[in-house]
C-alpha positions in Angstrom: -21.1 2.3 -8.7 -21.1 2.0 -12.4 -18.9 -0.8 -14.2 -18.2 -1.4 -17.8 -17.0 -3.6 -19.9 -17.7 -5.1 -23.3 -17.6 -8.4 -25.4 -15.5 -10.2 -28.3 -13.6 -13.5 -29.3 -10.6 -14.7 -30.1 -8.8 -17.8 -31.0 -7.8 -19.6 -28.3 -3.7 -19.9 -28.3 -1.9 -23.2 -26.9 2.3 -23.3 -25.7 4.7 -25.9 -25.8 7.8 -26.2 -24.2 10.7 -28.1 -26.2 12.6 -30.7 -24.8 16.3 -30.3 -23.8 17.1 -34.0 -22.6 19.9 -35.7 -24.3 18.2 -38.9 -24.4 14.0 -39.6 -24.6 12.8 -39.4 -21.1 9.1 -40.1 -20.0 6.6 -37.5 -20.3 6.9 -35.1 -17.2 3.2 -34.3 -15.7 3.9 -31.0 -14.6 1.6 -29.9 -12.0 0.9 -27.2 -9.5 -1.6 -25.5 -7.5 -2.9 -21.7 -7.1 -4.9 -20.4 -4.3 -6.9 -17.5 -4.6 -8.9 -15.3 -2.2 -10.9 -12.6 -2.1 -10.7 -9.1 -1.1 -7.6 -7.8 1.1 -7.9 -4.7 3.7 -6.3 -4.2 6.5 -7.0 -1.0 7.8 -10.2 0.4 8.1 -12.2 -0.7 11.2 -9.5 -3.3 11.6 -6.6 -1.1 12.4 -7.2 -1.3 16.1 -7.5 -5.3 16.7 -4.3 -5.0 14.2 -2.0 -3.0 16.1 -3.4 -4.7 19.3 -2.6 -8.3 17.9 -0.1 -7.7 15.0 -0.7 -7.8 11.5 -0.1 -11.7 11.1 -3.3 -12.3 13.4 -5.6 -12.3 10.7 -3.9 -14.9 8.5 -3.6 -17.8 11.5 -6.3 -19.9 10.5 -5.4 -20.5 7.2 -2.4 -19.9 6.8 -1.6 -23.6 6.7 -4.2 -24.0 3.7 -2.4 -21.2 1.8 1.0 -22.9 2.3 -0.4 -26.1 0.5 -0.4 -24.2 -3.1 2.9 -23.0 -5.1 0.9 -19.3 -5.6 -1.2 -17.8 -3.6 -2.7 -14.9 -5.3 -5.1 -12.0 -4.0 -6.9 -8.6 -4.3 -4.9 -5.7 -2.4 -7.8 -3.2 -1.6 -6.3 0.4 -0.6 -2.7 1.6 -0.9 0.0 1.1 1.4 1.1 4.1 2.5 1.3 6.8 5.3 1.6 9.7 2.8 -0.6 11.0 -0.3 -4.2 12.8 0.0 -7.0 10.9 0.1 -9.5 11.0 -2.7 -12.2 14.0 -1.9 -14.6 12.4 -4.0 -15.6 9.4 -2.6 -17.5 8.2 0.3 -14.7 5.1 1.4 -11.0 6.1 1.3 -8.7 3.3 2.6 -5.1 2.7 3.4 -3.1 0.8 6.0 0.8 0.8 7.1 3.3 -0.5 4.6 6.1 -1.2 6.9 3.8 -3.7 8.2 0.8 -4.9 6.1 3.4 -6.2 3.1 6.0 -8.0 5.4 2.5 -10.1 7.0 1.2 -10.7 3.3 4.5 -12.2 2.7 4.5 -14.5 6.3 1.4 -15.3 5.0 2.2 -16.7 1.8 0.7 -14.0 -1.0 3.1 -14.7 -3.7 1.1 -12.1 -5.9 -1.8 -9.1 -5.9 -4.0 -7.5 -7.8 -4.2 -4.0 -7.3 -6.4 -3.1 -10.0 -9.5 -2.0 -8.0 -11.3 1.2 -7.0 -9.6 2.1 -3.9 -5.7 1.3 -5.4 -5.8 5.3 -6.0 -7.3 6.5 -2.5 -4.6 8.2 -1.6 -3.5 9.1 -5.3 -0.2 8.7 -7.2 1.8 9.2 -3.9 -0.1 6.5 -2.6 0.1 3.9 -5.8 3.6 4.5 -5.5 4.5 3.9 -1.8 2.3 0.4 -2.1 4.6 -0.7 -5.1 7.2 0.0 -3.4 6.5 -1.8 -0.1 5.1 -4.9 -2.5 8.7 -4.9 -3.6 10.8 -4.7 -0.6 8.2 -7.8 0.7 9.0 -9.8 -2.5 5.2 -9.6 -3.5 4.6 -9.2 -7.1 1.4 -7.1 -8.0 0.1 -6.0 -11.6 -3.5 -4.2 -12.9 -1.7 -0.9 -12.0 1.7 1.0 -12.5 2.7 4.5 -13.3 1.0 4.5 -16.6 -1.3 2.2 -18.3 1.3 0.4 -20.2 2.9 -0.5 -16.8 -0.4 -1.3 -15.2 -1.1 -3.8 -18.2 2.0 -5.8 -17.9 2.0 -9.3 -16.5 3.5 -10.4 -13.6 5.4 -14.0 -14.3 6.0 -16.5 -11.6 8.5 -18.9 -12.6 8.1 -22.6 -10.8 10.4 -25.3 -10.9 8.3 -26.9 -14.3 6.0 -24.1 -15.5 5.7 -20.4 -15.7 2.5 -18.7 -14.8 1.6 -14.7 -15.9 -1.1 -13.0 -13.7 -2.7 -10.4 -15.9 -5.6 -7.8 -13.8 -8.4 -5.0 -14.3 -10.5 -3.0 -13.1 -14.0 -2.2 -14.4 -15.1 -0.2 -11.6 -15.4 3.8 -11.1 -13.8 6.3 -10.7 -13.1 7.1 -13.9 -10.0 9.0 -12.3 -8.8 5.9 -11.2 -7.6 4.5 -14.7 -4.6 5.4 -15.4 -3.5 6.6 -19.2 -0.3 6.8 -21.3 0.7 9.9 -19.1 -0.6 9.1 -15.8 -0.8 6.7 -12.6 -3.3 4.0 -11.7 -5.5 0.8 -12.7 -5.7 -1.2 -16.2 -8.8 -0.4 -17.4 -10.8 -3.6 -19.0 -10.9 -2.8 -22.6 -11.8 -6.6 -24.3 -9.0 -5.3 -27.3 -6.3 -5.2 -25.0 -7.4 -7.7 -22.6 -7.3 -9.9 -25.2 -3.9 -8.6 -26.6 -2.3 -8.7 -23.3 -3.4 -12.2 -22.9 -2.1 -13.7 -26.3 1.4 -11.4 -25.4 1.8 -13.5 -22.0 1.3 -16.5 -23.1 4.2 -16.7 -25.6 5.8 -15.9 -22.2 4.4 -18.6 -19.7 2.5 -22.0 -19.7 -0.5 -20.7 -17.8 -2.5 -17.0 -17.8 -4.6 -16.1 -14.6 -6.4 -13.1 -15.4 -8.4 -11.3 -12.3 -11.4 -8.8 -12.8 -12.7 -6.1 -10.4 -15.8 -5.8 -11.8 -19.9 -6.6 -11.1 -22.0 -4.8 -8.6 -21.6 -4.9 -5.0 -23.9 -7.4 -2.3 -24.9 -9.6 -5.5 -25.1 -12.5 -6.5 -26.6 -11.8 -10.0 -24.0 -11.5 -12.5 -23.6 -8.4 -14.8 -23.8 -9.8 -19.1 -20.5 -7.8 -19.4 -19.0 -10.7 -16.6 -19.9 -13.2 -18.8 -18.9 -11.4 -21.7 -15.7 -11.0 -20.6 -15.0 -13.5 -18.7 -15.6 -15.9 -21.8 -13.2 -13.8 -24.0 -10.7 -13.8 -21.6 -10.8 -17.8 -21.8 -11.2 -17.8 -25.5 -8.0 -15.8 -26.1 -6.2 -18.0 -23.9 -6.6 -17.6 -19.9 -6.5 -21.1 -18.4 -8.7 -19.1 -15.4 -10.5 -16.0 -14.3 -10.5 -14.6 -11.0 -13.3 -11.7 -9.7 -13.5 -9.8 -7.0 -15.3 -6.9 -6.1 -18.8 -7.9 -4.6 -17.4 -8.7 -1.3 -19.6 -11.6 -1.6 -19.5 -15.4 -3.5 -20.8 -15.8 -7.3 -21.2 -18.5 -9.5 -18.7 -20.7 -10.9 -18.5 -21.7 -14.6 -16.7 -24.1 -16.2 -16.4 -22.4 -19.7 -14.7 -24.9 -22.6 -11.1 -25.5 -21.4 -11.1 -22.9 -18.9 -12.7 -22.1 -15.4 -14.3 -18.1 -14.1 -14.9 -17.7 -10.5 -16.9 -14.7 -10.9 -16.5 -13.7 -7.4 -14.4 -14.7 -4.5 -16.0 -12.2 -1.6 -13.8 -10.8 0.9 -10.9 -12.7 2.7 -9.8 -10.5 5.3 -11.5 -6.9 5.1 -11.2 -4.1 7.3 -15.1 -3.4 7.7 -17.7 -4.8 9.7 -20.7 -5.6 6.9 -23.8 -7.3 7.6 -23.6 -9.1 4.5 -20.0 -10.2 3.3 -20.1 -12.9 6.1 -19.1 -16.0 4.4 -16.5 -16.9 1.4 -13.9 -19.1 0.4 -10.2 -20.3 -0.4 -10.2 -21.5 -4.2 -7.5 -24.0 -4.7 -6.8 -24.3 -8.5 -4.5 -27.1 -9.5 -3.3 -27.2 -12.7 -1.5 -30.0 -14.6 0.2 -29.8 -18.3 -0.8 -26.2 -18.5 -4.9 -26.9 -17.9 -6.8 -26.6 -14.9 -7.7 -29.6 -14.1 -9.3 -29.2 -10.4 -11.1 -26.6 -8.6 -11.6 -26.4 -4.7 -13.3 -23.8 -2.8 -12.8 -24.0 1.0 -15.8 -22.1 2.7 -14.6 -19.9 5.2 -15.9 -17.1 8.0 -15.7 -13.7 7.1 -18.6 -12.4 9.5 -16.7 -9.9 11.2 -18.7 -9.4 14.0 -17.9 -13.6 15.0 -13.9 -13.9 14.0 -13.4 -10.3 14.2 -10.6 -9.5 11.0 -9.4 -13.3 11.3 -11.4 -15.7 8.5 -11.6 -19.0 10.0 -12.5 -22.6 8.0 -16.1 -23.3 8.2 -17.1 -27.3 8.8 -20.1 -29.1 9.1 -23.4 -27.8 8.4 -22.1 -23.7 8.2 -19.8 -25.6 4.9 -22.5 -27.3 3.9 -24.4 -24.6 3.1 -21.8 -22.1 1.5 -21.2 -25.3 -0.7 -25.4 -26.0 -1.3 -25.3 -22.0 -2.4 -22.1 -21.9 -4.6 -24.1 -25.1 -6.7 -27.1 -23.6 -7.0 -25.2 -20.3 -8.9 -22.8 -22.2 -10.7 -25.7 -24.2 -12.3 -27.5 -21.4 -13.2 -24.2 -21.0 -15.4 -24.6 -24.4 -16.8 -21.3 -25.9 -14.1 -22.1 -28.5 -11.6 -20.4 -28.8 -8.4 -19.9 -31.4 -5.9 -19.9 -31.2 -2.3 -16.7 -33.0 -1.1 -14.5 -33.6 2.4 -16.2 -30.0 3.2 -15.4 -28.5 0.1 -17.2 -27.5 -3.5 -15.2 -29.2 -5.9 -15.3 -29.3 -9.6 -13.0 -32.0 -11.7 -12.3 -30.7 -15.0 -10.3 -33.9 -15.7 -13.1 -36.0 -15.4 -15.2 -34.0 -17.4 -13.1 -33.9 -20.6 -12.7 -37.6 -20.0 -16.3 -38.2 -20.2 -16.7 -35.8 -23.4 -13.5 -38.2 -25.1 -15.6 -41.2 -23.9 -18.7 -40.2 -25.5 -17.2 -38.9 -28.8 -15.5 -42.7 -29.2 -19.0 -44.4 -28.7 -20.8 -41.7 -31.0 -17.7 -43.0 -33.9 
């Protein structure tokens, strides 16, 4: 499957929010926490074990770990919908009951979903439209598609008791068909121009931009230039993170300047039983005075054939070595991780105190 994208800068915007006390108060550290997963289908080989055991069967095992953040954010992959016709042209069309895939995303704590991907459109505009629909009646906010392509760029904002955080997502991947246009249905397209402009437009809008890529090649770990390309851009013009998906399996992580990309969080719970998407994780991203300032990636089960559509929290020497694998990719993108309490974990806080502490001894 082909994948574009392409590469540019821009200056890197910052948002303050004005007091409205009556009389000085302390600073307020304003803090919060994002989890992200990977891929989402439940239909496909699944649909069996789903109906037999329900559709909140898959999400019992970590279901607790998703409560623990404010968002939990994720990539919907095939429409909701019992109507439309499925795409002729391609090998993999997926889709999966509305009535009952949204209302268990909900009980299971997705606040908001990507749907810009290659398989949003398997089941066409019919399709596209049924799943924003059931997204809506589940109080699930979704963006990277809409009815045209200045729908399918807008941001969805989650307001929080102390910050407000836009979710901005594309696709990058075939078919072309797929994209939608002025006129027509379907996914934001990654254009760097307009990612870039959408980003700079949300964050005179919110206190923190999460941006999520479909993008990269499938069953790899080596990352595409365009990733890093845009990825980077998507920092510079103002993301706080980046969030891929799309090669069902785990890349690096990089810490780039004030910002963080997880090129590739793998599948979470996917309708298919593949040899290799068999481990992934649960990145907890917490976030304080707009920056991120912690990452945490959880490994988890995803081998099918062992937890059969129901990811489960890896321990012991199986996290040991998700963790050993995610630091030797992230240092091959110049980002050091450390294995702690069973997770990788990367603390951006202490980092930029350790740059501050050098910069006073070099003065």
């Amino acid at each position: 499957m082909k994948n574009w994208g392409g590469a540019a800068a821009c200056a890197l915007g910052l948002l303050g929010c004005a007091s409205i006390a009556a009389e000085p108060t302390a600073t307020k550290q304003t803090e919060f926490t994002i989890a992200a997963v990977g891929d989402i289908m439940l239909g496909g080989t699944a649909g069996p074990e789903l109906e037999r055991f329900g559709y909140d069967y898959p999400f019992e095992h970590v279901r607790e770990l998703l409560a623990k953040a404010d968002i939990a954010f994720g990539n919907l992959e095939g429409p909701l919908t019992n109507g439309g016709k499925p795409a002729t042209q391609k090998q993999y069309v997926f889709r999966s009951p509305p009535d009952k895939v949204a209302p268990a995303l909900a009980r299971a704590g997705l606040r908001v979903v990507s749907l810009a991907n290659n398989h949003s459109m398997d089941y066409g505009r019919e399709g596209l439209l049924d799943t924003m629909r059931a997204l809506d009646q589940a109080g699930i906010r979704y963006v990277g598609a809409g009815e045209t392509l200045a729908a399918a760029r807008r941001a969805a904002i989650v307001e929080l008791a102390d910050a407000r955080v836009a979710f901005l997502a594309y696709s990058l991947t075939f078919p072309e068909e797929f994209w939608a246009t002025a006129g027509s249905a379907g996914s934001a397209f990654g254009h760097e121009h307009q990612v870039r402009a959408d980003i700079a437009a949300a964050r005179k809008q919110a206190d923190v931009v999460i941006v999520s890529f479909h993008w990269g090649r499938e069953g790899t770990t080596v990352l595409r230039d365009y990733q890093t390309q845009l990825g980077r851009a998507a920092i510079d013009a103002g993301a706080s993170a980046v969030l891929g998906h799309h090669p069902h399996i785990l890349q690096a992580v990089e810490r780039y300047r004030q910002g963080v990309i997880l090129y590739s969080l793998g599948n979470f719970v996917f309708g298919s039983f593949s040899a290799d998407a068999t481990r992934s994780a649960i990145a907890l991203l917490t976030f304080r005075e707009g920056r991120v300032q912690r990452v945490r990636l959880v490994p988890i089960n995803v081998k099918n054939a062992e937890v059969v559509f129901q990811p489960r929290i890896l321990t012991g020497a199986d996290a040991d070595e998700v963790i050993n694998s995610l630091q030797q990719l992230s240092s091959m993108q110049g980002t050091q991780l450390v294995g702690q309490d069973g997770a990788a974990v990367l603390e951006l806080s202490s980092i930029d105190a350790a740059a501050s502490s050098d910069k006073r001894v070099a003065q």
